[in-house]
C-alpha positions in Angstrom: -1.4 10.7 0.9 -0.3 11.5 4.5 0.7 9.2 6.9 -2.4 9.9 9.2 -4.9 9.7 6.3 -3.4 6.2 5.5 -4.0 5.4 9.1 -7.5 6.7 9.4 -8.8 4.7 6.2 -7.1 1.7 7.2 -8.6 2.2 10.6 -11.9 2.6 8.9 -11.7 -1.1 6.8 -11.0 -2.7 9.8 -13.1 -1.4 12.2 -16.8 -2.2 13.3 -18.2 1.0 11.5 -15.9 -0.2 8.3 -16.8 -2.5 5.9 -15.8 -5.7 7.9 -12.1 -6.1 5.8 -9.8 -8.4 7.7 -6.7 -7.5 6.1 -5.4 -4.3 3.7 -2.8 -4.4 1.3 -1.0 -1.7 -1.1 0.8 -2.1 -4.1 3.1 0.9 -5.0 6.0 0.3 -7.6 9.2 0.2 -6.4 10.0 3.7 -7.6 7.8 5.3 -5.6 10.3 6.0 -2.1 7.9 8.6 -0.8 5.1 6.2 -0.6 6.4 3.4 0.3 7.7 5.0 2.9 4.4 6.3 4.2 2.7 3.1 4.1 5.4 1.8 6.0 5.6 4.9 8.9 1.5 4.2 8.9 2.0 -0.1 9.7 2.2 -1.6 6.5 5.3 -4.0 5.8 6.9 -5.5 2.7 5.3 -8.9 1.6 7.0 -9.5 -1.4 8.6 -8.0 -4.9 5.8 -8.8 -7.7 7.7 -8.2 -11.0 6.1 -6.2 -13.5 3.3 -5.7 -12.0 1.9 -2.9 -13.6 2.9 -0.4 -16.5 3.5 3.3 -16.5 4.0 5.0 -19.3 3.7 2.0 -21.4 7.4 0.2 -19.3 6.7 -2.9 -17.4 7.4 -1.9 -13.3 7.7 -3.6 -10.5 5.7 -3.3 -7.1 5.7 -4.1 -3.6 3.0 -5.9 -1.9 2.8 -4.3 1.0 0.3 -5.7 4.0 
């Protein structure tokens, strides 16, 4: 997902034609540079580290919270 698109839909939940959201938050693991990357060029920052937070290929991984 592009930086702009990430923009656009975040755009979207916040705004008056959205669905009213009052905050957005991400969770990509902490592998994922590229993406983390683009959330952060598009506004989001770091919240915290959630350990093991999700599992990929049956491997416990851990993720930012991202806001």
């Amino acid at each position: 997902m592009g930086t702009r698109q990430v923009r656009a839909v975040v755009h979207w939940l916040l705004g008056e034609d959205g669905p009213g959201a009052r905050r957005v938050f991400t969770d990509p693991v902490v592998e994922n540079e590229r993406g983390i990357r683009c959330y952060e060029k598009a506004g989001f920052e770091k919240v915290r580290l959630v350990p093991d937070h999700e599992q990929i290929d049956g491997l416990p991984r851990d993720s930012w919270l991202m806001e």
